[in-house]
Residue frames as qw, qx, qy, qz and C-alpha x, y, z in Angstrom:
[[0.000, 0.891, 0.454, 0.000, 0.00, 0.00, 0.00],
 [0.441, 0.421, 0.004, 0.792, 1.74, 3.31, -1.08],
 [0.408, -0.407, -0.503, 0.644, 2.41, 5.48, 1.85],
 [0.001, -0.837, -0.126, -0.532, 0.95, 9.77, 1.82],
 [0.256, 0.215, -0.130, 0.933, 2.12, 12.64, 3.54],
 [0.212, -0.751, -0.608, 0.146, -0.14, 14.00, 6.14],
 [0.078, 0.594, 0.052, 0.799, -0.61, 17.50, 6.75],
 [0.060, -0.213, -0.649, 0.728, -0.91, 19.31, 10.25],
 [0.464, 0.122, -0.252, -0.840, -4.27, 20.30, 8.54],
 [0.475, 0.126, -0.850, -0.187, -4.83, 16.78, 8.14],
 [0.520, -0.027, -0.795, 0.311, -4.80, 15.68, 12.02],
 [0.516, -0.613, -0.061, -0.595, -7.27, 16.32, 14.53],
 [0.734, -0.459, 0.347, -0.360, -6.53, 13.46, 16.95],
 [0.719, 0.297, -0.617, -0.122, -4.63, 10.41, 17.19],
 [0.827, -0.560, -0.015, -0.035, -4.22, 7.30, 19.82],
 [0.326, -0.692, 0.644, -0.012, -0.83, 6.85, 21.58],
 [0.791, -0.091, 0.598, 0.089, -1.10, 3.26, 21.02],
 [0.840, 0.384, 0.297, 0.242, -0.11, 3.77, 17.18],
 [0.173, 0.905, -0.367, 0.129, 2.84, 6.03, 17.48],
 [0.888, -0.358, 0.044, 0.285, 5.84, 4.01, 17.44],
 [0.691, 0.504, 0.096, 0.509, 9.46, 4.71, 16.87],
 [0.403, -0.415, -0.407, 0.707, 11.32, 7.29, 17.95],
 [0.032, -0.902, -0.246, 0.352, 9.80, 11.08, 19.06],
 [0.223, 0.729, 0.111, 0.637, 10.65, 14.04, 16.91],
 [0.162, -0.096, -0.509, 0.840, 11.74, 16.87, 19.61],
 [0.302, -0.715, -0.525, -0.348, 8.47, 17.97, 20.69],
 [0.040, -0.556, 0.272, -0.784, 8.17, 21.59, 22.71],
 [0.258, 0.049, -0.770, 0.582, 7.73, 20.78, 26.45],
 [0.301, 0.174, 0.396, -0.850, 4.85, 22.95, 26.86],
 [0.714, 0.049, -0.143, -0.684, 2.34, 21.45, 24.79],
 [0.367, 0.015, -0.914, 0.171, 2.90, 18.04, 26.54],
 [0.598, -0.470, 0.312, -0.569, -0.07, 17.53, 29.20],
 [0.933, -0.148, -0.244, -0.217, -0.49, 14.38, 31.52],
 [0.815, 0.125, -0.449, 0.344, 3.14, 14.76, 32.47],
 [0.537, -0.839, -0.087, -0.012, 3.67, 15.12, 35.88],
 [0.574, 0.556, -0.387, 0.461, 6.98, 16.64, 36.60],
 [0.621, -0.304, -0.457, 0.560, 9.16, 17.29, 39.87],
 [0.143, -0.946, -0.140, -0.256, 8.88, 20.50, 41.94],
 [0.537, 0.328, -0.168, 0.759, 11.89, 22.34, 42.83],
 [0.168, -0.880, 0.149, -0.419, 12.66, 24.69, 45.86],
 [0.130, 0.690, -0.488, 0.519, 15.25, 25.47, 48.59],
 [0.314, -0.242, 0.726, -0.562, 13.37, 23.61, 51.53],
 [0.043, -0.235, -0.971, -0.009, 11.17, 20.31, 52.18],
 [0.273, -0.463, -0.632, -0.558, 7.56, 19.96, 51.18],
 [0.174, 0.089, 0.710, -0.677, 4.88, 20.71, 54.03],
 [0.195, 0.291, 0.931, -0.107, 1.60, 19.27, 54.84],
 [0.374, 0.806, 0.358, -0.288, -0.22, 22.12, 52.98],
 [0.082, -0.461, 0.329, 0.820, 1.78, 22.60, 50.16],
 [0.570, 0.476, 0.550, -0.382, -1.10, 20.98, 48.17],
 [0.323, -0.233, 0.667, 0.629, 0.12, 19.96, 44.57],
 [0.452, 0.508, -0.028, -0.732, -1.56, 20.61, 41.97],
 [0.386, 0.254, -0.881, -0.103, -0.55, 17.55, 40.29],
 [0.908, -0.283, 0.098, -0.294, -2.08, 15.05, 43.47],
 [0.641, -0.513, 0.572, 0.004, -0.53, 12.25, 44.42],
 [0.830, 0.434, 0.234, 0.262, 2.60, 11.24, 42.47],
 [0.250, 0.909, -0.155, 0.297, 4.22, 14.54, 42.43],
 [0.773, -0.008, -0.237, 0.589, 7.95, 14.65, 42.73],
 [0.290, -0.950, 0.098, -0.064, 9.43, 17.50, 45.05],
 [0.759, 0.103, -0.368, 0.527, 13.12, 17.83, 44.82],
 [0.316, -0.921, 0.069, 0.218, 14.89, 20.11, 47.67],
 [0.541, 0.763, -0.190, 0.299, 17.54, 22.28, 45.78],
 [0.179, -0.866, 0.327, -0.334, 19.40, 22.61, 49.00],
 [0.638, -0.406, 0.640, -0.137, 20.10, 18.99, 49.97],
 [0.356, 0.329, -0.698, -0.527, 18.74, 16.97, 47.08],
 [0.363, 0.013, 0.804, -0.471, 16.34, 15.31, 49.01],
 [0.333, -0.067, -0.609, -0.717, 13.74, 13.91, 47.14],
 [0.365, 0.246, 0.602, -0.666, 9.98, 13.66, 48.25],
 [0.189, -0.200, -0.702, -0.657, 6.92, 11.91, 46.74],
 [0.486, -0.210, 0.079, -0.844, 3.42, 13.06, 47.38],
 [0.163, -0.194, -0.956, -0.148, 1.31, 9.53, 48.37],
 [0.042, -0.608, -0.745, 0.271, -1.61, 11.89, 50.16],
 [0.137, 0.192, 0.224, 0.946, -2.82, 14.88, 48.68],
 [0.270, -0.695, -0.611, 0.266, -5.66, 15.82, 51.51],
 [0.141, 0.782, -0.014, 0.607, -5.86, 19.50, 51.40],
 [0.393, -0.763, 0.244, -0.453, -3.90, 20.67, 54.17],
 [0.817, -0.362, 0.429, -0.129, -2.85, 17.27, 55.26],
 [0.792, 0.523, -0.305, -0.078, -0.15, 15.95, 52.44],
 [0.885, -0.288, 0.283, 0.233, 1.88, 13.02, 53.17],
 [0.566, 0.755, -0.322, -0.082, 5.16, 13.27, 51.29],
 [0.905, -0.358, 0.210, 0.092, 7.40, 10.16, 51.46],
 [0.100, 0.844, -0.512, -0.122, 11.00, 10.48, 51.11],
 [0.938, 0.318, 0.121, 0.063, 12.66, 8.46, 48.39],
 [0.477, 0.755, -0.370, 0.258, 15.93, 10.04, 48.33],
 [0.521, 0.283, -0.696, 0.406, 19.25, 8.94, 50.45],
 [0.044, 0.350, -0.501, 0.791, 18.03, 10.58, 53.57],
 [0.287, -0.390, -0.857, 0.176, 15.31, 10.01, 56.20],
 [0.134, 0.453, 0.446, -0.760, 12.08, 12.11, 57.50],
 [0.065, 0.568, 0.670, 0.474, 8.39, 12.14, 55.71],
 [0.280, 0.072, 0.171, -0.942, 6.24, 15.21, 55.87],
 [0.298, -0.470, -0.796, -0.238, 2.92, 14.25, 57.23],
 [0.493, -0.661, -0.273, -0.495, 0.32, 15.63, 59.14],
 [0.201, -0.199, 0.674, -0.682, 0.65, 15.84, 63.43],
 [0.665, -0.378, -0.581, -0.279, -1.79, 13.30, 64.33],
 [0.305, -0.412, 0.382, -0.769, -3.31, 13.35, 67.87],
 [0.816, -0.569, -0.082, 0.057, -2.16, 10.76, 69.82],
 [0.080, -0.776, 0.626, 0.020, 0.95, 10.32, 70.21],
 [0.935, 0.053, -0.302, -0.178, 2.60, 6.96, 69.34],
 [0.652, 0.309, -0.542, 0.431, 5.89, 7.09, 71.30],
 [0.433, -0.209, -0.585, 0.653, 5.99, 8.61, 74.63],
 [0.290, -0.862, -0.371, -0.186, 4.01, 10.59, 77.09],
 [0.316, 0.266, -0.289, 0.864, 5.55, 13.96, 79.07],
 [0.265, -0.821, -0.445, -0.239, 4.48, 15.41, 81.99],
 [0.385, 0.378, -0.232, 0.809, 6.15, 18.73, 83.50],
 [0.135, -0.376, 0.376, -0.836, 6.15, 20.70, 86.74],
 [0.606, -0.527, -0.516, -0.298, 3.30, 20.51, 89.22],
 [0.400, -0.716, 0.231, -0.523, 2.97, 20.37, 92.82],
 [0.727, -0.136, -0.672, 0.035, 4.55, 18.13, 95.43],
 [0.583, -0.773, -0.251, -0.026, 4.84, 18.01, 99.47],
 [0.863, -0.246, 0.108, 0.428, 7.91, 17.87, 99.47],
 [0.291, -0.151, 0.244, 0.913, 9.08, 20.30, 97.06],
 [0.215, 0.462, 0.470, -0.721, 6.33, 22.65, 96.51],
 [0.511, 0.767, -0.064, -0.383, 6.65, 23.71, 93.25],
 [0.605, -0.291, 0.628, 0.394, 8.79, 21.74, 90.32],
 [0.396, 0.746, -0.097, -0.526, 10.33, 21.95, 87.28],
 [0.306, -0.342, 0.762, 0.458, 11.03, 18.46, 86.40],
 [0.688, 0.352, -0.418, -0.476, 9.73, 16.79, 82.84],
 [0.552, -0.025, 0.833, -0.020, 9.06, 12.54, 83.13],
 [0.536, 0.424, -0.578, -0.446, 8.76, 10.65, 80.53],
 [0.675, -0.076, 0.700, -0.223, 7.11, 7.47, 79.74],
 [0.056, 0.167, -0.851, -0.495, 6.63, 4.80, 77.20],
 [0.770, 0.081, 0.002, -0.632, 3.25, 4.17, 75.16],
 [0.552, 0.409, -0.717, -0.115, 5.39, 0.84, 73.92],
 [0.583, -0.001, -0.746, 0.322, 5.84, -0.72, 77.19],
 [0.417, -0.871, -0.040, -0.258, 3.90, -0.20, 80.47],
 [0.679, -0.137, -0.424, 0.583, 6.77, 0.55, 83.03],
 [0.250, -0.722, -0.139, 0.630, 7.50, 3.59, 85.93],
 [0.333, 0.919, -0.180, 0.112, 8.47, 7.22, 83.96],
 [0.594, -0.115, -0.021, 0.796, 12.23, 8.21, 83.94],
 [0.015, -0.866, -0.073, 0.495, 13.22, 11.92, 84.49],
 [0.553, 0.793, 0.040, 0.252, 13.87, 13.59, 81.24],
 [0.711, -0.039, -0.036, 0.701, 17.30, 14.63, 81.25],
 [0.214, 0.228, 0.012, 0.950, 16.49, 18.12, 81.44],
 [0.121, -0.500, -0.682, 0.520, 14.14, 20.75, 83.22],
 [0.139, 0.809, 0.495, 0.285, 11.70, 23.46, 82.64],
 [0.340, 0.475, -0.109, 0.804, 13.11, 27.18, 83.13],
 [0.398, -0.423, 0.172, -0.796, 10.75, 27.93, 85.99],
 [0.116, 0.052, -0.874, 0.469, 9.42, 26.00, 88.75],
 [0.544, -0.133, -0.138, -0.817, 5.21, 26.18, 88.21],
 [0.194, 0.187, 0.946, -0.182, 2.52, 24.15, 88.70],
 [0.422, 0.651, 0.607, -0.170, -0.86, 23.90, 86.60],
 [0.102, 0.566, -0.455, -0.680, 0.32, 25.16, 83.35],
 [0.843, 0.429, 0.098, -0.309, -0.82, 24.33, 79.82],
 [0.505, -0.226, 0.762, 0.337, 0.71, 21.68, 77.81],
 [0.664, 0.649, 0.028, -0.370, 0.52, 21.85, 74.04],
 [0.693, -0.185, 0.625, 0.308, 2.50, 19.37, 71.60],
 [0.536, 0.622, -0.351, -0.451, 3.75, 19.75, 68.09],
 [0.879, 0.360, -0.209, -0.231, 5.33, 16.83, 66.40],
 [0.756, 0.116, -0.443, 0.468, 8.86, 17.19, 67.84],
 [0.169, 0.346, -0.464, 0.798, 8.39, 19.37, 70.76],
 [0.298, -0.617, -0.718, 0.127, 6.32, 19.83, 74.08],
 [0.012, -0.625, -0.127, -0.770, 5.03, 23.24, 74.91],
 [0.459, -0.319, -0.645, 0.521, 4.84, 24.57, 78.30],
 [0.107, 0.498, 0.136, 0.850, 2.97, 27.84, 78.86],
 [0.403, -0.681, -0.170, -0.587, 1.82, 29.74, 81.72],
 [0.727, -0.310, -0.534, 0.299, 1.28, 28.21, 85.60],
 [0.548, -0.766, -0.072, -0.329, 1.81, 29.05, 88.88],
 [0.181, -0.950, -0.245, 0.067, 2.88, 30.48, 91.78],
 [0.229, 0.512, 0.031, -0.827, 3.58, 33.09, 90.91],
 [0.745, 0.572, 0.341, -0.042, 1.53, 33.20, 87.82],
 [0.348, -0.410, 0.449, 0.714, 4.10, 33.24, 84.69],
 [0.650, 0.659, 0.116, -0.360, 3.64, 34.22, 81.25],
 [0.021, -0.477, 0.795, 0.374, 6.80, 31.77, 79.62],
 [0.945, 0.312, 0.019, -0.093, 6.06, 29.49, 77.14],
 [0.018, 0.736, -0.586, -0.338, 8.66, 26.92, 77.08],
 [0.874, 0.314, -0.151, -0.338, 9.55, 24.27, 74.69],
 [0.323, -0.498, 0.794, 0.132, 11.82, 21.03, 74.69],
 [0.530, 0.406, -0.606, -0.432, 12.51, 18.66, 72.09],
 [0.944, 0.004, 0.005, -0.330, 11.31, 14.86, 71.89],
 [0.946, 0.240, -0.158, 0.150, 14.41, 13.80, 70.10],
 [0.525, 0.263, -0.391, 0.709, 17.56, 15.36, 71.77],
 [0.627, -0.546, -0.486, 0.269, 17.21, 15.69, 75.56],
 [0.530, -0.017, -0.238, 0.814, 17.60, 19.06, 77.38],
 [0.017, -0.400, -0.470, 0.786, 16.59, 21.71, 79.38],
 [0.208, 0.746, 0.626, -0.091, 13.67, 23.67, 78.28],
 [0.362, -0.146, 0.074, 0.917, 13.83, 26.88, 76.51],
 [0.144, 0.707, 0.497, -0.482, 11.91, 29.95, 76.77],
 [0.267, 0.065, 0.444, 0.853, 10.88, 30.82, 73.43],
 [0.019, 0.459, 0.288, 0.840, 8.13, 33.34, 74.04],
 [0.002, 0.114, 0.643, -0.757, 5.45, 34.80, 76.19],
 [0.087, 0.530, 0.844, 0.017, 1.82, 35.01, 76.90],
 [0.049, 0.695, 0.072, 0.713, -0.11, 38.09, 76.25],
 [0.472, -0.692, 0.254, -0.484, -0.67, 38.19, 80.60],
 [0.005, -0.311, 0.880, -0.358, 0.92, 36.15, 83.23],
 [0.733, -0.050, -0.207, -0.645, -1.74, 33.22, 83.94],
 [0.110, 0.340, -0.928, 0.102, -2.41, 30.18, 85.27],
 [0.482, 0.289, 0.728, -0.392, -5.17, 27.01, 85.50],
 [0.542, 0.550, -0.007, -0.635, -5.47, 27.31, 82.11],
 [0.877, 0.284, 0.347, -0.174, -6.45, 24.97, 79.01],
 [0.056, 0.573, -0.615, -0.539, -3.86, 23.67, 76.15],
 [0.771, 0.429, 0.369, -0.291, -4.94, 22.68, 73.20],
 [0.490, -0.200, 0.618, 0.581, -2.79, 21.19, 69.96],
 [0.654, 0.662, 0.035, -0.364, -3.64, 21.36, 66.35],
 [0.878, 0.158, -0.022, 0.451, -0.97, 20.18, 63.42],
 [0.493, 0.465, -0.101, 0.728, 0.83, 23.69, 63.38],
 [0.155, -0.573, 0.175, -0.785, -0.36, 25.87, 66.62],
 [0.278, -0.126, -0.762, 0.571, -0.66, 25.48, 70.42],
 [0.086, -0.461, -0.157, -0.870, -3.19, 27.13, 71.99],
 [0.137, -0.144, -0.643, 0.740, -3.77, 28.74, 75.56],
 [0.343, -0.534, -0.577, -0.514, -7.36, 28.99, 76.55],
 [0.416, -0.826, -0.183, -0.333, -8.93, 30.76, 79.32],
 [0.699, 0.050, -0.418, 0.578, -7.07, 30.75, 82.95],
 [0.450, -0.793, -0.257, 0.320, -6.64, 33.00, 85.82],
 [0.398, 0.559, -0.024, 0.727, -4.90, 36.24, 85.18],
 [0.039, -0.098, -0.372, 0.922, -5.54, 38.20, 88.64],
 [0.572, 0.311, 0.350, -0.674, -9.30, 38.26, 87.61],
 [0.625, 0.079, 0.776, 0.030, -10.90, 35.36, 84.91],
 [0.164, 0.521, -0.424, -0.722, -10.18, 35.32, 81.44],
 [0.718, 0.384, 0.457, -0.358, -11.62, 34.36, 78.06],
 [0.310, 0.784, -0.275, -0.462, -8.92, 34.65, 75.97],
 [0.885, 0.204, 0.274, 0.317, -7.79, 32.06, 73.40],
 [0.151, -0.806, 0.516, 0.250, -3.95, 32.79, 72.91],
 [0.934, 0.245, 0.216, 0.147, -1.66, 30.97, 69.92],
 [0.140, -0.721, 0.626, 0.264, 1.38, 29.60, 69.09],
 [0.574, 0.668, -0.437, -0.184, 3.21, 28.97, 65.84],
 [0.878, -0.220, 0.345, 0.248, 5.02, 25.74, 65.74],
 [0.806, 0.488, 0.067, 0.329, 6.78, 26.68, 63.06],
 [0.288, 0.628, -0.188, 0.698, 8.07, 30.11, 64.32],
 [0.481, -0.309, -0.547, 0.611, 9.46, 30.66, 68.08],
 [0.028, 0.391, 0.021, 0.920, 8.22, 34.01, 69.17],
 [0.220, 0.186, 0.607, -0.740, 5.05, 35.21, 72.11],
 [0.211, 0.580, 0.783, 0.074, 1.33, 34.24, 71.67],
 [0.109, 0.164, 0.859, 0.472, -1.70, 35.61, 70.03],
 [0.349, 0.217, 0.265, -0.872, -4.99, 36.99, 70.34],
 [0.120, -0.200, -0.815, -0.530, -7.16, 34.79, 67.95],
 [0.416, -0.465, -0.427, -0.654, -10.39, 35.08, 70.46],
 [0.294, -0.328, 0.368, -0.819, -12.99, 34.52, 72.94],
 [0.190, -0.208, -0.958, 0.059, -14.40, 31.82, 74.93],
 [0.270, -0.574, -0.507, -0.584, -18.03, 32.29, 75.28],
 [0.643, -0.747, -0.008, -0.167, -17.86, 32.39, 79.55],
 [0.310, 0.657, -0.552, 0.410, -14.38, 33.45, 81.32],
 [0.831, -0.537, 0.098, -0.102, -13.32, 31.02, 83.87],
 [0.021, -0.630, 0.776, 0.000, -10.35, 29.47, 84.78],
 [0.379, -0.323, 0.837, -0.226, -9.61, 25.53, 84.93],
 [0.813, 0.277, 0.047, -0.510, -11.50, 23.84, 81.46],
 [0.683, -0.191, 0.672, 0.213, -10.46, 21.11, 79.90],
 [0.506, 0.616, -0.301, -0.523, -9.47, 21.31, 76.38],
 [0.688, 0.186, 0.686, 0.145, -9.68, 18.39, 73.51],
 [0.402, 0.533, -0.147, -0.730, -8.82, 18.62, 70.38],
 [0.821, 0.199, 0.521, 0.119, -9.78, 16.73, 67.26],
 [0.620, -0.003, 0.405, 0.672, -8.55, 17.81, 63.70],
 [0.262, 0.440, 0.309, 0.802, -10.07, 20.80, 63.10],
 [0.429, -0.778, -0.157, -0.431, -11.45, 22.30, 66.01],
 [0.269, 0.202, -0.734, 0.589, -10.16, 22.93, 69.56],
 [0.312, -0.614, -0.389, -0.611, -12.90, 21.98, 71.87],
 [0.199, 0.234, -0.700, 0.645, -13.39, 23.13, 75.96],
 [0.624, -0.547, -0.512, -0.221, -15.72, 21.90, 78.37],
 [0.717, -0.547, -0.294, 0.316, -16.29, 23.03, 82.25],
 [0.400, 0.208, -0.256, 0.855, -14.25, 25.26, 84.34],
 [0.291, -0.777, -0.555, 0.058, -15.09, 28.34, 86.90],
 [0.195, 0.565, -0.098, 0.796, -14.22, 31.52, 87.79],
 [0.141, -0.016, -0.321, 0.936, -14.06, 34.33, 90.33],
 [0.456, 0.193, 0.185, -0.849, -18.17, 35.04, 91.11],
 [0.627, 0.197, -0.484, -0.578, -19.12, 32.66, 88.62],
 [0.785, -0.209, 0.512, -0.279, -20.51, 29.00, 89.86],
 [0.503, -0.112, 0.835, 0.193, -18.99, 25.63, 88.20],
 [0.642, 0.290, 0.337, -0.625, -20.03, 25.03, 84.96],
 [0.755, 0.088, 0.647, 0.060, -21.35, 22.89, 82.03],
 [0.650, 0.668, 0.009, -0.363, -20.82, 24.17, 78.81],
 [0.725, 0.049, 0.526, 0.441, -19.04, 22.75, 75.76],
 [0.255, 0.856, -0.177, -0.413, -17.47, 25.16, 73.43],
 [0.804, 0.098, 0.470, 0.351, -15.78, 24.91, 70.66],
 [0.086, 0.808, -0.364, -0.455, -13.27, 27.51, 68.19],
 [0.946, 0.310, 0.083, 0.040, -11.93, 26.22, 64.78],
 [0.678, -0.277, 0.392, 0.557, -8.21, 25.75, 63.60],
 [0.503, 0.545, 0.434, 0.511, -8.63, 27.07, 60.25],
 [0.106, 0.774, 0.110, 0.615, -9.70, 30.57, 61.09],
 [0.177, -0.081, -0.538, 0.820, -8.81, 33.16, 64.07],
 [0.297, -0.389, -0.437, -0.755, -12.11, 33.48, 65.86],
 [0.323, -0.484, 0.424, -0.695, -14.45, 33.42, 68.60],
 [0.069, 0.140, 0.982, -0.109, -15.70, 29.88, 70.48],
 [0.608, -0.142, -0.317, -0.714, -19.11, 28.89, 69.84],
 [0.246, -0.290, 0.868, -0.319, -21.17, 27.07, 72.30],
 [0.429, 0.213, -0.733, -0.482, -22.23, 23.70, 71.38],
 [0.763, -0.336, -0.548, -0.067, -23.84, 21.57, 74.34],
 [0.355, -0.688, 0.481, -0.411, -23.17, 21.28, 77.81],
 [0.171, 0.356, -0.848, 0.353, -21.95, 18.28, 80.33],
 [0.597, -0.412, -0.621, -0.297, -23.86, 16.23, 82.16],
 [0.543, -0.710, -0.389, 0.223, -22.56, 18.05, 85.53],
 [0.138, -0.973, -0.030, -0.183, -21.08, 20.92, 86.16],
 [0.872, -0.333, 0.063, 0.354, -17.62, 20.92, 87.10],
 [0.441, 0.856, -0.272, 0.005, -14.07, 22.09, 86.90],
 [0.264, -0.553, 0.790, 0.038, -10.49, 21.10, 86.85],
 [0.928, 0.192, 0.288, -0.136, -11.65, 17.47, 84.59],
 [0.549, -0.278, 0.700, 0.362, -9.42, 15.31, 83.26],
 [0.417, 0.580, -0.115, -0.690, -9.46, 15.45, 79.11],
 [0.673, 0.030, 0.723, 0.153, -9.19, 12.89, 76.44],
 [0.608, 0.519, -0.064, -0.597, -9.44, 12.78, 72.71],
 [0.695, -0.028, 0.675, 0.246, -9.81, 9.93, 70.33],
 [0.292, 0.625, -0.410, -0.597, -8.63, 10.26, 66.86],
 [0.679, -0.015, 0.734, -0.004, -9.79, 7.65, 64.35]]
C-alpha cells in the first residue's frame, strides 16, 4: 500500500497506542499528563497541596532530598522520602505513638517543680526523668505538643507568662521561646498540626482569651479570640479541626457545664455547642482520633 504525507491540517486526533518509533523533539509545553518534579530550597509541608495530586515529585535544591506526594488531603499531604536521607512530611496526628511527658506541678515535698518525666506508650513501666528541666518551677500550666516538641505555657505560683519548649528527640533543658499576652495560670492547652493554643485561665481576675502559638516560628502568643464564659480551669480536647473546651469556673461565677468549641482554620471566637452532664471544673481530658 503506497504510503501519503499527512498535513498538520490533516490531524485532529490520534491514539498513543499507534505512534511508534522514535519522538521528533516535541516543545515541552504542549505536553499535558506529564507530571513533573517541583523544585525549591526547603522540604515539602503538609499544605503545600500539589496541583498535580498524588505522584508529584518534590526535589529540595538545598540537599537533594527527594519527596513523593502519596496523600494529597488539602492541608494534610503526606510526602514520602525516596531520596538517600530520612524524614516524611505528614500531618501531626493526635495521639501520640511514642511517649508521654508530663512537667512541673505540685509536690509536698518540694512545693513547686520543674522536672519533665517521661514514659513509654510501647511498654507499660514507671516514667524516667527527662534529662532536662523546665526554666521555671510552676505548677498547673498548659501543655501543648507539636510533632517534635512539648510546649509549656503559663502556671503558677507566681503566675508566669513563659512558654517553654523542649525537644522529643535530643534531651535538654527547656527553653523559653516566648510569652503570653498576661501572666496566667489554671489554664487549658490545646494542639492542632501547626499551633498550640492557651485557653482561658486566671490572670488576677478570669479570662476568656484564646492565645496561639506557631510551631513553626518561636516568638510570644496571640490573640485569635474569645471563649463564650471566662473562667479558669476547662479542659481542652482537640480533634482535627477544632479545639474543643468543656467546664471550668471563675471568680463570682458558679462551676459550669458548657461545651465550646473555636476552629483551627480561622482566628475566631468559640461557639457554644452543648453542655456536660454536671457541672464541674479542673476534669481530666481525652481525645480519640480515628
Amino acid at each position: 500500500m503506497p504510503s501519503s504525507k499527512l498535513k498538520n491540517s490533516m490531524l485532529v486526533d490520534i491514539a498513543g497506542s499507534k505512534l511508534t518509533g522514535a519522538m521528533p523533539a516535541i516543545d515541552g509545553s504542549a505536553l499535558t499528563g506529564v507530571s513533573g518534579f517541583m523544585k525549591n530550597a526547603s522540604d515539602p509541608a503538609t499544605d503545600t497541596n500539589p496541583s498535580g495530586g498524588v505522584g508529584t515529585g518534590w526535589v529540595n535544591t538545598s540537599d537533594g532530598e527527594i519527596f513523593i506526594c502519596t496523600d494529597a488531603t488539602t492541608g494534610e499531604n503526606v510526602w514520602y522520602n525516596v531520596g538517600g536521607g530520612s524524614g516524611d512530611v505528614e500531618p501531626w496526628g493526635f495521639p501520640g505513638t511514642i511517649s508521654g511527658y508530663v512537667a512541673g506541678g505540685v509536690n509536698p515535698t518540694a512545693p513547686h517543680l520543674d522536672q519533665i518525666d517521661k514514659f513509654s506508650f510501647s511498654s507499660d513501666s514507671n516514667a524516667v526523668a527527662y534529662s532536662g528541666v523546665l526554666t521555671q518551677v510552676r505548677y498547673s500550666p498548659a501543655g501543648f505538643t507539636s510533632n517534635t516538641h512539648g510546649y509549656v505555657s503559663g502556671g503558677g505560683h507566681p503566675p508566669y507568662d513563659i512558654i517553654d519548649k523542649f525537644s522529643f528527640a535530643t534531651e535538654g533543658n527547656a527553653t523559653d521561646v516566648g510569652n503570653l499576652i498576661s501572666v496566667k495560670a489554671d489554664s487549658a492547652g490545646i494542639s492542632s498540626n501547626t499551633n498550640g493554643y492557651n485557653c482561658g485561665g486566671y490572670t488576677g481576675a478570669n479570662s476568656n482569651r484564646i492565645e496561639k502559638n506557631s510551631f513553626a516560628t518561636d516568638g510570644n502568643s496571640t490573640d485569635v479570640g474569645d471563649m463564650t464564659v471566662a473562667r479558669y480551669s476547662p479542659c481542652g480536647c482537640p480533634s482535627t479541626t477544632h479545639g474543643y473546651l468543656g467546664g471550668g469556673k471563675g471568680e463570682g461565677i458558679p462551676q459550669q457545664n458548657v461545651i465550646e468549641k473555636f476552629p483551627f482554620a480561622s482566628d475566631t471566637n468559640a461557639t457554644d455547642v452543648g453542655n456536660l452532664t454536671i457541672a464541674r471544673y479542673a476534669p481530666g481530658n481525652g481525645s480519640l482520633q480515628y
